[in-house]
PyMOL Python script that loads the backbone (N, CA, C, O; Angstrom):
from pymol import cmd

cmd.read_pdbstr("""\
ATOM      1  N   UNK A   1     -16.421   1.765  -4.442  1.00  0.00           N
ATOM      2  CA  UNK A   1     -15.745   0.663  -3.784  1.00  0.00           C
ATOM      3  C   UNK A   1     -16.115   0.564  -2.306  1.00  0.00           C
ATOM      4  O   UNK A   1     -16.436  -0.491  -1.758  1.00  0.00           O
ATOM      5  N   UNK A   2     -16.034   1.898  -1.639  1.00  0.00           N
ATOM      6  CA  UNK A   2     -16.497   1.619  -0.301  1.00  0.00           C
ATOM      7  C   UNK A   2     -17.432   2.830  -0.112  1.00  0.00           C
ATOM      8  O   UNK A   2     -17.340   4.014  -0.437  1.00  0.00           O
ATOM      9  N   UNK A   3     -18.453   2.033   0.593  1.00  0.00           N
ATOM     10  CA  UNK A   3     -19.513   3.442   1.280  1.00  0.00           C
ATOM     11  C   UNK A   3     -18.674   4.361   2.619  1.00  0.00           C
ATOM     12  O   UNK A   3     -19.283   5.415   2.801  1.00  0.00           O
ATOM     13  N   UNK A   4     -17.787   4.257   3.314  1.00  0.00           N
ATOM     14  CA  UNK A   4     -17.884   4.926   4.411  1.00  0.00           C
ATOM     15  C   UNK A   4     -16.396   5.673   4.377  1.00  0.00           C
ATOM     16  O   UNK A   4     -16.001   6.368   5.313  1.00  0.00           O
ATOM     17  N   UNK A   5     -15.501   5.393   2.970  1.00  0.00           N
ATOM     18  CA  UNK A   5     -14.199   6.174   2.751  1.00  0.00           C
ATOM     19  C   UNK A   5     -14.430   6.957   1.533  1.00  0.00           C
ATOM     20  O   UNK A   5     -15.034   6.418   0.605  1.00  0.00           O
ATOM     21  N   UNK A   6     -13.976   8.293   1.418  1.00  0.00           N
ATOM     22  CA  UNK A   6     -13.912   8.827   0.505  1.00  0.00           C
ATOM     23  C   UNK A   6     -12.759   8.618  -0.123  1.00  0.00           C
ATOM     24  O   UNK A   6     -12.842   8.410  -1.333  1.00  0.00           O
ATOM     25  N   UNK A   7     -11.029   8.616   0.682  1.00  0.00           N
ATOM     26  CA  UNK A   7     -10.249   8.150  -0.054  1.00  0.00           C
ATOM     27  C   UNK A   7     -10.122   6.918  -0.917  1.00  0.00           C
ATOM     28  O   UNK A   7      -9.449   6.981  -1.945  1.00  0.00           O
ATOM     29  N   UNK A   8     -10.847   5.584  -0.491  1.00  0.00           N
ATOM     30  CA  UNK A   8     -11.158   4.495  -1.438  1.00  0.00           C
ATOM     31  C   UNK A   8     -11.935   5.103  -3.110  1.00  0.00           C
ATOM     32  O   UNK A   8     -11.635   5.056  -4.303  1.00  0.00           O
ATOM     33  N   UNK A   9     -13.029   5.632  -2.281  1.00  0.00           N
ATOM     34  CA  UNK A   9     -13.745   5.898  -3.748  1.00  0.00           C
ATOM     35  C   UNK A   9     -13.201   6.897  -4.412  1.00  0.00           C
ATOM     36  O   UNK A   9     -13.455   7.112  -5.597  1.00  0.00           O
ATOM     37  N   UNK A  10     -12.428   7.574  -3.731  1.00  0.00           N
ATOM     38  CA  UNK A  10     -11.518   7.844  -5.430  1.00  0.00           C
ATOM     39  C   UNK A  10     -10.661   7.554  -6.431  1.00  0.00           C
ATOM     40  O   UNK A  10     -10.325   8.149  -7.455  1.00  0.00           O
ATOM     41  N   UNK A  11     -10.232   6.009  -5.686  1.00  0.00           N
ATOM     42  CA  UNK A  11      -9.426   5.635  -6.858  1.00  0.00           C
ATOM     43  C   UNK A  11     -10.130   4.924  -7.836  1.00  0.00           C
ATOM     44  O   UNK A  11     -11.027   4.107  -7.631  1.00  0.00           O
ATOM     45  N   UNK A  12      -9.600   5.340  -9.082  1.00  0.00           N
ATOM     46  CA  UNK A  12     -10.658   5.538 -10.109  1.00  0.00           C
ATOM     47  C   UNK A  12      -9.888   4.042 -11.072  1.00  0.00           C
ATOM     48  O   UNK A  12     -10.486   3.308 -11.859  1.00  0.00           O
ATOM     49  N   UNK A  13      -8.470   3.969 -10.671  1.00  0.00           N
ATOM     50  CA  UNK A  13      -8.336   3.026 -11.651  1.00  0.00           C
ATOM     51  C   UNK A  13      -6.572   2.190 -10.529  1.00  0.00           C
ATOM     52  O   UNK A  13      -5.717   3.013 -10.201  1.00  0.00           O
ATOM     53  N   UNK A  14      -6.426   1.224 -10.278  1.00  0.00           N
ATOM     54  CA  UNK A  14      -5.361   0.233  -9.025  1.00  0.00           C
ATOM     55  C   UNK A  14      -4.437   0.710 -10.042  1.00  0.00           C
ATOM     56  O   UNK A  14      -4.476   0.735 -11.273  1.00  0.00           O
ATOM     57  N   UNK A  15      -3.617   1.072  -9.188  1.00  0.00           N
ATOM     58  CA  UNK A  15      -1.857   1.079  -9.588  1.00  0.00           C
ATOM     59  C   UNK A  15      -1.430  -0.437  -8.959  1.00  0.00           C
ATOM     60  O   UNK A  15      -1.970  -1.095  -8.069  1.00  0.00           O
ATOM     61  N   UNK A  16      -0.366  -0.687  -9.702  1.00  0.00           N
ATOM     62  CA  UNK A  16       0.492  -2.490  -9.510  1.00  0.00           C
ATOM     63  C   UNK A  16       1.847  -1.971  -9.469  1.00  0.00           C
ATOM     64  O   UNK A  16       2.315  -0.908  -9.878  1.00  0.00           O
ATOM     65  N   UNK A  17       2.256  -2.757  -9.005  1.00  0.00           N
ATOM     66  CA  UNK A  17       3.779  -2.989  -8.822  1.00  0.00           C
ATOM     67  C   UNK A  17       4.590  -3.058 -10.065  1.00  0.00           C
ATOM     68  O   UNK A  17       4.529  -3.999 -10.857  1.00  0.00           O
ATOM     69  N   UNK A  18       5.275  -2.120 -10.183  1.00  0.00           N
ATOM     70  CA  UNK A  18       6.528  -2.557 -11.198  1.00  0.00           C
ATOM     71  C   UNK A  18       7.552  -3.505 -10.833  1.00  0.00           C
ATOM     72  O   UNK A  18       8.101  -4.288 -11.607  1.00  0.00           O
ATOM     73  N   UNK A  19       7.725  -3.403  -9.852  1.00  0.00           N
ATOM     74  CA  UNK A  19       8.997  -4.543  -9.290  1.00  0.00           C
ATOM     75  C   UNK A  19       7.598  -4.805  -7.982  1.00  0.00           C
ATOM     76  O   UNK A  19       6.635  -4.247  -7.457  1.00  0.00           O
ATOM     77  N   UNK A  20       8.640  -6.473  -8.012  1.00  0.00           N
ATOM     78  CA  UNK A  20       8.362  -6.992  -6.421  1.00  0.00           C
ATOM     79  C   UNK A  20       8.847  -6.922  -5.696  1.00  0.00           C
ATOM     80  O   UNK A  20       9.395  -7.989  -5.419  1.00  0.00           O
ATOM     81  N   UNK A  21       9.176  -5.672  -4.636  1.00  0.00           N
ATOM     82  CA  UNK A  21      10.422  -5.748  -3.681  1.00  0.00           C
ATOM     83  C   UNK A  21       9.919  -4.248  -3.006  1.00  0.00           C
ATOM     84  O   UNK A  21       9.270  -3.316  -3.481  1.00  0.00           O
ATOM     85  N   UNK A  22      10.288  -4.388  -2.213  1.00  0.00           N
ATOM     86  CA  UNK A  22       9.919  -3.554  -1.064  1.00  0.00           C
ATOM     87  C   UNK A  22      11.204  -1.725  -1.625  1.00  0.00           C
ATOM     88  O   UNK A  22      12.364  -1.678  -1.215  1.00  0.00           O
ATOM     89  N   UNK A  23      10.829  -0.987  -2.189  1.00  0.00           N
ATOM     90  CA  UNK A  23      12.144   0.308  -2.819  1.00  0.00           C
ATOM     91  C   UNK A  23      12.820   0.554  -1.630  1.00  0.00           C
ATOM     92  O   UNK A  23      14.019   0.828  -1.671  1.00  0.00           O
ATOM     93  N   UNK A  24      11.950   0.468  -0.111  1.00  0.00           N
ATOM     94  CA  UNK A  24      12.982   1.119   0.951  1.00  0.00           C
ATOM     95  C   UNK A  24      14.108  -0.295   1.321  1.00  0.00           C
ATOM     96  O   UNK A  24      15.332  -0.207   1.426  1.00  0.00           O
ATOM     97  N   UNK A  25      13.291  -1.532   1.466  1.00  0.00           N
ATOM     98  CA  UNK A  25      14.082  -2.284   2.103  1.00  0.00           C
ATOM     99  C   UNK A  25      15.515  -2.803   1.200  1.00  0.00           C
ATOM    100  O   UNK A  25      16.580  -3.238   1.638  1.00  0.00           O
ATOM    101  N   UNK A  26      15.203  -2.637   0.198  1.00  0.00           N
ATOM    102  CA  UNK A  26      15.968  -2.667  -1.088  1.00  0.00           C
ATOM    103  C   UNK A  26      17.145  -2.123  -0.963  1.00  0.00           C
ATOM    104  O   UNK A  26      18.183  -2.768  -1.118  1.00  0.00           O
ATOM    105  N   UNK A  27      17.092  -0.385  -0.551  1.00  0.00           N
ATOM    106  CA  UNK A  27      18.080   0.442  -0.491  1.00  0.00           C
ATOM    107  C   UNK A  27      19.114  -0.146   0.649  1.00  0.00           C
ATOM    108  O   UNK A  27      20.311  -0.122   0.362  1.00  0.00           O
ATOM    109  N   UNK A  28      18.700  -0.692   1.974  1.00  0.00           N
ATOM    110  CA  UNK A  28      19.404  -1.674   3.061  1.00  0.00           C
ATOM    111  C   UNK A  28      19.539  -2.644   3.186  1.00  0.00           C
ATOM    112  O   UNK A  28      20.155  -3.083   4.157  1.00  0.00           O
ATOM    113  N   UNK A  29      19.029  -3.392   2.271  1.00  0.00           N
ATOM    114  CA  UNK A  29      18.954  -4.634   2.436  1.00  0.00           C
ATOM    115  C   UNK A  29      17.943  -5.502   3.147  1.00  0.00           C
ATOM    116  O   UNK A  29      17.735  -6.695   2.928  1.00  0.00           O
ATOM    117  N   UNK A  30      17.447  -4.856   3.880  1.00  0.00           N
ATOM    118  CA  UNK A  30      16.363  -5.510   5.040  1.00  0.00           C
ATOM    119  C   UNK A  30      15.793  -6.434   3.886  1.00  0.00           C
ATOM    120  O   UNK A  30      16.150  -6.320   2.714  1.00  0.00           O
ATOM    121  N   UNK A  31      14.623  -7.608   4.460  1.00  0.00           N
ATOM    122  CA  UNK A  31      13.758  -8.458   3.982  1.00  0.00           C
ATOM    123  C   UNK A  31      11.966  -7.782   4.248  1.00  0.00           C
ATOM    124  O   UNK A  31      11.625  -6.780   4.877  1.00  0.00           O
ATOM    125  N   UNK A  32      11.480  -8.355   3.819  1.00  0.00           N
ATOM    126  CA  UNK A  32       9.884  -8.210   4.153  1.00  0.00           C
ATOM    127  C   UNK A  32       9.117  -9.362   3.988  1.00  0.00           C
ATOM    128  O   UNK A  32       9.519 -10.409   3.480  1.00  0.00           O
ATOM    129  N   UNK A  33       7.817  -9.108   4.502  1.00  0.00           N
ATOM    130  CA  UNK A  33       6.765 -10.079   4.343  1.00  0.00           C
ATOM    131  C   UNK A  33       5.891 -10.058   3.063  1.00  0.00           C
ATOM    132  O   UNK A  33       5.655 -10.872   2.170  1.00  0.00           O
ATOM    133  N   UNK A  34       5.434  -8.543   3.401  1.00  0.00           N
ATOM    134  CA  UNK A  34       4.192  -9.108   2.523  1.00  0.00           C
ATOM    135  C   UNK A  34       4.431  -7.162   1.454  1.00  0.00           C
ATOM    136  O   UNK A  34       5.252  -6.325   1.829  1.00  0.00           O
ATOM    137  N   UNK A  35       3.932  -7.053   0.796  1.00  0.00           N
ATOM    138  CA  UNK A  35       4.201  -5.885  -0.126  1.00  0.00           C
ATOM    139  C   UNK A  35       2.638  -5.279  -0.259  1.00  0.00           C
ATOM    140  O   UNK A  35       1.622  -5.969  -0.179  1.00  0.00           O
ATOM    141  N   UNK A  36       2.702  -3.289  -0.564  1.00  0.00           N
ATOM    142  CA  UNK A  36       1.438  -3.182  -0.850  1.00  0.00           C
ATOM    143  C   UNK A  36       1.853  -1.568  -1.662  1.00  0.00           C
ATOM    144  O   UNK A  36       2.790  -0.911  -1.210  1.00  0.00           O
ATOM    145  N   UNK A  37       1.575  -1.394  -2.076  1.00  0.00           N
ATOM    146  CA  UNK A  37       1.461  -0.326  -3.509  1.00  0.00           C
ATOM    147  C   UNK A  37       0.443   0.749  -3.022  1.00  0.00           C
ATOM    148  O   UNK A  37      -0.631   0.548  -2.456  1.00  0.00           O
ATOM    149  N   UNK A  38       1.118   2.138  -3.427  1.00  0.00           N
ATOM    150  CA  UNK A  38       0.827   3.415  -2.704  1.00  0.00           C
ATOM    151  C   UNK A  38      -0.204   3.858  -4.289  1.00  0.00           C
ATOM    152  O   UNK A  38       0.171   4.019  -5.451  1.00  0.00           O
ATOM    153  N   UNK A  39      -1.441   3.933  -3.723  1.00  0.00           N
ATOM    154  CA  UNK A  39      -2.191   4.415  -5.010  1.00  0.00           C
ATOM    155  C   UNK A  39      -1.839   5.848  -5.234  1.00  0.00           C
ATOM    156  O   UNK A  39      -2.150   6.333  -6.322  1.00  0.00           O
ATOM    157  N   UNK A  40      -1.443   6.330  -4.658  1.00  0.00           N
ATOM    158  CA  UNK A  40      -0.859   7.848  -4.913  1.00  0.00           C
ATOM    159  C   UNK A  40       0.113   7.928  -6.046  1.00  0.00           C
ATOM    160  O   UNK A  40      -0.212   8.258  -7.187  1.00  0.00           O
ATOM    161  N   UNK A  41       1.429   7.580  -5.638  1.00  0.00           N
ATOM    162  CA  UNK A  41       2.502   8.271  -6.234  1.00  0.00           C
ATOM    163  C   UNK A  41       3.080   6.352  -6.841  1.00  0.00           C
ATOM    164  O   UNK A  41       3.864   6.407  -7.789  1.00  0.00           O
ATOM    165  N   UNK A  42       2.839   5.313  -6.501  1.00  0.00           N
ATOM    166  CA  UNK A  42       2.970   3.652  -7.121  1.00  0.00           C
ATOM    167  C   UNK A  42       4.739   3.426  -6.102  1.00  0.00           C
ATOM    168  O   UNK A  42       5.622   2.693  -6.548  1.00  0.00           O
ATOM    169  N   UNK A  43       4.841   3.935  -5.240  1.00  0.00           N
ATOM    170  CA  UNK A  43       5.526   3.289  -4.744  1.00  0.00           C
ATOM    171  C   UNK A  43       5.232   2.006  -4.250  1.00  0.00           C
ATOM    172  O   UNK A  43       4.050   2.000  -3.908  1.00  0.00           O
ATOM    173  N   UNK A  44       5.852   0.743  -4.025  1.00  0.00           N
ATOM    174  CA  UNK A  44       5.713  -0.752  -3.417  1.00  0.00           C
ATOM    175  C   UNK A  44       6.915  -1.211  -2.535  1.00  0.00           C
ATOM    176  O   UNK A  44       7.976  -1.826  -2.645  1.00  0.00           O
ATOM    177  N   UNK A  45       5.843  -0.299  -1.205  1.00  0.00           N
ATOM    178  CA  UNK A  45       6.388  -0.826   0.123  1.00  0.00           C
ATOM    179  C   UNK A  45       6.119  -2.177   0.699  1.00  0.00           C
ATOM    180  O   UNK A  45       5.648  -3.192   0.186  1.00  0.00           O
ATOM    181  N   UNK A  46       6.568  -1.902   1.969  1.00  0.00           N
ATOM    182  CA  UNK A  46       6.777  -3.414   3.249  1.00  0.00           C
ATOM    183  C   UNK A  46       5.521  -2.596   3.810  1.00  0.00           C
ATOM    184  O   UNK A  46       5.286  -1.401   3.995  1.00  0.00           O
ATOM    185  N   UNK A  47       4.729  -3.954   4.016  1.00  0.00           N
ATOM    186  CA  UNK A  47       3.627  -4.101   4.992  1.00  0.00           C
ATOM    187  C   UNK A  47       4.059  -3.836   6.766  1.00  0.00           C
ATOM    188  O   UNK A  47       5.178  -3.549   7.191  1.00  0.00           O
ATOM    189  N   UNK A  48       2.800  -4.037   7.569  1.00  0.00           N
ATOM    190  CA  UNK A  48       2.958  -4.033   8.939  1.00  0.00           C
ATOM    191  C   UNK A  48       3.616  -4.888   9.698  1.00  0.00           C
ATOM    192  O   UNK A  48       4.105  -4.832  10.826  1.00  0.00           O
ATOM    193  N   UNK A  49       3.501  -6.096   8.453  1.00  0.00           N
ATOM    194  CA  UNK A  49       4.440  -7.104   9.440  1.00  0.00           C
ATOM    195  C   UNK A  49       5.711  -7.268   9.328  1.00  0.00           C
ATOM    196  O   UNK A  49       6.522  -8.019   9.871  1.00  0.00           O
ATOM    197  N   UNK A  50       5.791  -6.199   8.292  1.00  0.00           N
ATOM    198  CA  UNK A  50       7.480  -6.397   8.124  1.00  0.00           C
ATOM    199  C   UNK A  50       8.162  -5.648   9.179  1.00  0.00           C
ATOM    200  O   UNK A  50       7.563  -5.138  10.126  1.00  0.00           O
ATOM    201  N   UNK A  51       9.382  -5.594   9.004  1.00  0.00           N
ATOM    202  CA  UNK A  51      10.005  -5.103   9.887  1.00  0.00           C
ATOM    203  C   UNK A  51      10.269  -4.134  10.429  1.00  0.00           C
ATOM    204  O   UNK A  51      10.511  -4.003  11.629  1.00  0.00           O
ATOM    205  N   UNK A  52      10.242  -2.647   8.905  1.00  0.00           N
ATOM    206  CA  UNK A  52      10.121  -1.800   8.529  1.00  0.00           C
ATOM    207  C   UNK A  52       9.131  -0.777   8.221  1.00  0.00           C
ATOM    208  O   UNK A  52       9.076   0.447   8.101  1.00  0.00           O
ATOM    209  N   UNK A  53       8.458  -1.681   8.155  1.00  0.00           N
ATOM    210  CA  UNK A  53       6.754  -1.308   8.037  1.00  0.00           C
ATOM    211  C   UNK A  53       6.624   0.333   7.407  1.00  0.00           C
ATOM    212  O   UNK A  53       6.044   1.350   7.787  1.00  0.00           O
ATOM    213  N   UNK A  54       7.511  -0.028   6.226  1.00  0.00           N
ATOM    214  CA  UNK A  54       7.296   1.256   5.099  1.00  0.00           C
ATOM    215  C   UNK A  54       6.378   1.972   4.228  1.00  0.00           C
ATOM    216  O   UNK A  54       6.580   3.076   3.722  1.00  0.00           O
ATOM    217  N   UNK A  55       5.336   1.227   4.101  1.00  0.00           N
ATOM    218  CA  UNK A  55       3.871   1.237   3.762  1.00  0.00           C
ATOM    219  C   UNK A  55       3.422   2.683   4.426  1.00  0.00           C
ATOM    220  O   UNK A  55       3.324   3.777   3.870  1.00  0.00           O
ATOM    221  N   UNK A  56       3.182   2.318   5.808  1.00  0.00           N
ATOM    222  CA  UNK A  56       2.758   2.708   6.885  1.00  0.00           C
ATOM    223  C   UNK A  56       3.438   4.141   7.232  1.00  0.00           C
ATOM    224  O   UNK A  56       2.822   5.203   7.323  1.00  0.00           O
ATOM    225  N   UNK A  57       4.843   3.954   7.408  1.00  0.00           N
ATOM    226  CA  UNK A  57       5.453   5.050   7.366  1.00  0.00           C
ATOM    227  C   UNK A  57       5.413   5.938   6.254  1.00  0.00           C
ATOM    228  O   UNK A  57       5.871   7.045   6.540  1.00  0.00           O
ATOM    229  N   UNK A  58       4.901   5.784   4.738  1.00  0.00           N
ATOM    230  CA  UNK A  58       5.239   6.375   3.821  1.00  0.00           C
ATOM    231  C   UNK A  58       3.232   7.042   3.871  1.00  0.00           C
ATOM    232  O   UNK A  58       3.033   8.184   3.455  1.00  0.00           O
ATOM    233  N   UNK A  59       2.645   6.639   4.120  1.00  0.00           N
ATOM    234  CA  UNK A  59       1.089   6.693   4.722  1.00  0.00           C
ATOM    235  C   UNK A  59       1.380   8.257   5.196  1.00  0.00           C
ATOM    236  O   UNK A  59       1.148   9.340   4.657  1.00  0.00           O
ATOM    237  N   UNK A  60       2.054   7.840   6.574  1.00  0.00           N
ATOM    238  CA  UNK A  60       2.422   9.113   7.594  1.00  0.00           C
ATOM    239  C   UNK A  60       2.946  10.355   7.097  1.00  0.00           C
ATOM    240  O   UNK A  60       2.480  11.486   7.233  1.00  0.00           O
ATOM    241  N   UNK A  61       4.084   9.940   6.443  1.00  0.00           N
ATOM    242  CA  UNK A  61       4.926  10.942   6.023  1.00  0.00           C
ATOM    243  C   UNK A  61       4.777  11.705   5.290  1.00  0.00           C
ATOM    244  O   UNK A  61       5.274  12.793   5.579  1.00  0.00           O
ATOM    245  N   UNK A  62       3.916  11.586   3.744  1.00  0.00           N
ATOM    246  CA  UNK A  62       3.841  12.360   2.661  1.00  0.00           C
ATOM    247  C   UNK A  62       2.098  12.541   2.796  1.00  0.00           C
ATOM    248  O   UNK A  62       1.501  13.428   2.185  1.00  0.00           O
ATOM    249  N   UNK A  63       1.659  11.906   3.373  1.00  0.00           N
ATOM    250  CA  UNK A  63      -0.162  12.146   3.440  1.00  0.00           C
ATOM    251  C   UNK A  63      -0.734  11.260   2.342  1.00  0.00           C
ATOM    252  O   UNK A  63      -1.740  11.742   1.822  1.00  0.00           O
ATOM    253  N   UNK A  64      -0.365  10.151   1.890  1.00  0.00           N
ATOM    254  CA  UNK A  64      -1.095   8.948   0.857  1.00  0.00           C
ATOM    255  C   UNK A  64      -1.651   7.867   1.296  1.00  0.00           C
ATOM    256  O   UNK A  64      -1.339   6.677   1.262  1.00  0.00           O
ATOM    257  N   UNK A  65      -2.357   8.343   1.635  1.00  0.00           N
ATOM    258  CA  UNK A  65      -3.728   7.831   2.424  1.00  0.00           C
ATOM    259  C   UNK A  65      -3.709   6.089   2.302  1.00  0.00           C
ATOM    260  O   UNK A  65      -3.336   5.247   3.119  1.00  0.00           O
ATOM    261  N   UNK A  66      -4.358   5.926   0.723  1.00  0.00           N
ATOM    262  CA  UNK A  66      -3.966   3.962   0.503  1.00  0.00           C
ATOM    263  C   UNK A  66      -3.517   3.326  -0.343  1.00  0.00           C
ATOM    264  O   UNK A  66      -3.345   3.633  -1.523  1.00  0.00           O
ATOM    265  N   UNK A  67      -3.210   2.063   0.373  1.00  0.00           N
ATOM    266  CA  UNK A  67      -2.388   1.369  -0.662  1.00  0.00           C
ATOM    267  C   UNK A  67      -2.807   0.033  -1.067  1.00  0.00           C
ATOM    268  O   UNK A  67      -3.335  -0.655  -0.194  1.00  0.00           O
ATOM    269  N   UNK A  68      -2.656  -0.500  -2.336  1.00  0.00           N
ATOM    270  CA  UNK A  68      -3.573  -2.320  -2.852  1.00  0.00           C
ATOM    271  C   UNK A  68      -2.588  -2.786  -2.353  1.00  0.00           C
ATOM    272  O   UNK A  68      -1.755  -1.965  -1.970  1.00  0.00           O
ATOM    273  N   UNK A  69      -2.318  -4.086  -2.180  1.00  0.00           N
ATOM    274  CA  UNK A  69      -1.888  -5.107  -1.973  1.00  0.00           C
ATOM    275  C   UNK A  69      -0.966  -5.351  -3.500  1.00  0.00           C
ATOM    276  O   UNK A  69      -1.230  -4.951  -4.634  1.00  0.00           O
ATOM    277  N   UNK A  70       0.065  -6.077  -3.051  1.00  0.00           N
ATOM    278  CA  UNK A  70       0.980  -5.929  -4.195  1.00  0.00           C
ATOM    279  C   UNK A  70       1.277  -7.339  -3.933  1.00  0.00           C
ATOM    280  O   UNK A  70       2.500  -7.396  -3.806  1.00  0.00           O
ATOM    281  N   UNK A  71       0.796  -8.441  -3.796  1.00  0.00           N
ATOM    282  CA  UNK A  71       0.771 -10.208  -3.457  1.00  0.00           C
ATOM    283  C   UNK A  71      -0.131 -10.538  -3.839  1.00  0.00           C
ATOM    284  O   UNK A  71      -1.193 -10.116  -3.382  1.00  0.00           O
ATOM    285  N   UNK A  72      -0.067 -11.556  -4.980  1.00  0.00           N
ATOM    286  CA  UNK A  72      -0.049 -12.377  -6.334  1.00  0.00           C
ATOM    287  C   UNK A  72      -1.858 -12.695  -5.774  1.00  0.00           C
ATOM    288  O   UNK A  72      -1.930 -12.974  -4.577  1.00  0.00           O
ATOM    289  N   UNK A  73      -2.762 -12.676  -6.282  1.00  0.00           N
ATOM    290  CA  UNK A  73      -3.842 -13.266  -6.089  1.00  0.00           C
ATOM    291  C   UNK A  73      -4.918 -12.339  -4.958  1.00  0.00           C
ATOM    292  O   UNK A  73      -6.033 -12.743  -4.628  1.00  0.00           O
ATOM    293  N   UNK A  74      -4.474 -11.412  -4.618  1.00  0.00           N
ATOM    294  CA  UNK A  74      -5.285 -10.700  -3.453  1.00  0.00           C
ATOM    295  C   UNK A  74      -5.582  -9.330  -4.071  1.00  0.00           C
ATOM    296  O   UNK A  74      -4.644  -8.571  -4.311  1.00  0.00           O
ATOM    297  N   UNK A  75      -6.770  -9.001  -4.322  1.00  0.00           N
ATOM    298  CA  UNK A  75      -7.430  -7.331  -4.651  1.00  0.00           C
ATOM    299  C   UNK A  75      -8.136  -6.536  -3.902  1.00  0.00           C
ATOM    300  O   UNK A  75      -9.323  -6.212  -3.883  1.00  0.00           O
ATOM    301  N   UNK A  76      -6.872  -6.176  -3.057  1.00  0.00           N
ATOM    302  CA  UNK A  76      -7.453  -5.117  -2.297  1.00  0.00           C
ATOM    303  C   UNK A  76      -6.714  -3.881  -2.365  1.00  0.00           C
ATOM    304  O   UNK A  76      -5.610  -3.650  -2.859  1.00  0.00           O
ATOM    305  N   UNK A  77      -7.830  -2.867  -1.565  1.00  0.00           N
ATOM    306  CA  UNK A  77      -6.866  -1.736  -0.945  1.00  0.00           C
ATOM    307  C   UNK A  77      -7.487  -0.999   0.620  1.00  0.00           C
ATOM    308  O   UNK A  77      -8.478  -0.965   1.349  1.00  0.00           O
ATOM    309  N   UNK A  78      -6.339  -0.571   0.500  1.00  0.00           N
ATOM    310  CA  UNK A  78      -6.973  -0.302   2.692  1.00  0.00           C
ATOM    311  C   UNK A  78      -6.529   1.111   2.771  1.00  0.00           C
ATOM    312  O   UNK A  78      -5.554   1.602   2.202  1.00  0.00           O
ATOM    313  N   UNK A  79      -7.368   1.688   3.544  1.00  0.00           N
ATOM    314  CA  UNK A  79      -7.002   3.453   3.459  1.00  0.00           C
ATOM    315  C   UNK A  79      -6.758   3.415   5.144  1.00  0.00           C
ATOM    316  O   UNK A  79      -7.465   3.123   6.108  1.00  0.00           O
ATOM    317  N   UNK A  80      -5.363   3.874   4.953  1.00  0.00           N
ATOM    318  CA  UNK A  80      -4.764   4.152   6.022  1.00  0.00           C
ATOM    319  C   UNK A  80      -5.474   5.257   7.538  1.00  0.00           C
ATOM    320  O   UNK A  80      -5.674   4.768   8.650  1.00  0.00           O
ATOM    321  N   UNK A  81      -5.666   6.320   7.288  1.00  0.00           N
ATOM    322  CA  UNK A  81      -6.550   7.185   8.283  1.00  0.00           C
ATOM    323  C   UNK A  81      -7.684   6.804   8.259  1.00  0.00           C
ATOM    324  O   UNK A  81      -8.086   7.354   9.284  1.00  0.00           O
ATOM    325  N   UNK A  82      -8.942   6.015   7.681  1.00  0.00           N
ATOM    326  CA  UNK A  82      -9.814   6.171   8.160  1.00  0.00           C
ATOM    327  C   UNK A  82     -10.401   4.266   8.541  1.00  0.00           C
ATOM    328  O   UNK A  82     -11.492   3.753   8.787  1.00  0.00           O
ATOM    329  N   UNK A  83      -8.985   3.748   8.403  1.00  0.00           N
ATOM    330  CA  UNK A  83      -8.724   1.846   8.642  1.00  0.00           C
ATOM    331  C   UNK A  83     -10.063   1.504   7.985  1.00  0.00           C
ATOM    332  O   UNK A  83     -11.027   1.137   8.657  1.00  0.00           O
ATOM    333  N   UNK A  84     -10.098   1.637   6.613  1.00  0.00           N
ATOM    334  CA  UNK A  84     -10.999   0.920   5.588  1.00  0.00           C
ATOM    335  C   UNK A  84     -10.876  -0.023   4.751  1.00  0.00           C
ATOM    336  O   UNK A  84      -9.799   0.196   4.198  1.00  0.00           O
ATOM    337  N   UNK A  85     -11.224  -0.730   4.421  1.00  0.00           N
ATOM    338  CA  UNK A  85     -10.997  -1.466   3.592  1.00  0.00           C
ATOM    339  C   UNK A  85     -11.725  -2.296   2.560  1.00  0.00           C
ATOM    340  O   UNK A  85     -12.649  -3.009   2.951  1.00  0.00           O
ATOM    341  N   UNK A  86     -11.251  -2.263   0.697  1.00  0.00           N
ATOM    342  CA  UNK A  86     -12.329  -2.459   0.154  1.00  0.00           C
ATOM    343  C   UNK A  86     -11.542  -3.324  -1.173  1.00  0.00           C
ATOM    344  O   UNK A  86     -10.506  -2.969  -1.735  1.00  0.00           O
ATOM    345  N   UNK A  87     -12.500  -4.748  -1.523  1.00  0.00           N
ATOM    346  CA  UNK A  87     -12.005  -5.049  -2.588  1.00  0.00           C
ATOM    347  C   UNK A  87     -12.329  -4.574  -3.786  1.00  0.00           C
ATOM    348  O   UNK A  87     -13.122  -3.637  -3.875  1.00  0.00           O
ATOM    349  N   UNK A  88     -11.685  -5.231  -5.033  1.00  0.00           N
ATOM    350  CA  UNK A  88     -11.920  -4.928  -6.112  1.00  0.00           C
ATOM    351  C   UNK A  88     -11.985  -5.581  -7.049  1.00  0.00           C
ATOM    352  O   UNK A  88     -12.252  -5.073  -8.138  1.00  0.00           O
TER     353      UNK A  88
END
""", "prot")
cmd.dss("prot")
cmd.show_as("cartoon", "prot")
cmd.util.cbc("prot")
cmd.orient("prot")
């Protein structure tokens, strides 16, 4: 998928969203923008522009490097530490 990430090229097969909704913002209620799916473990967080920007934080926190896009029509995924990005 990508020449210059190793975390991209290992995902071997896209995890999707079971639900559409952000699991953290959910638990508070908050809203979000845009959604993106942790190829690691399939959590489907809030993007950067959300408010919460749980994606990002969940990136940081547990070490899961990237996540696809979880919005209807777009195939991607972006690896967090090394800011890559590759479709599919």
């Amino acid at each position: 998928m990508s020449d210059t990430c190793a975390h991209l090229e290992a995902i071997e097969s896209v995890k999707h969203p079971k639900k559409k909704q952000c699991d953290e913002c959910v638990k508070t209620g908050d809203r979000w923008v845009h959604l993106r799916t942790c190829q690691e473990c399939g959590s489907t967080l809030c993007c950067d522009s959300s408010p919460n920007r749980h994606a990002s934080a969940h990136a940081r926190k547990v070490g899961h490097p990237v996540v696809a896009s979880a919005e209807p029509g777009e195939q991607w995924l972006y690896c967090y530490p090394d800011d890559a990005f590759a479709e599919y």
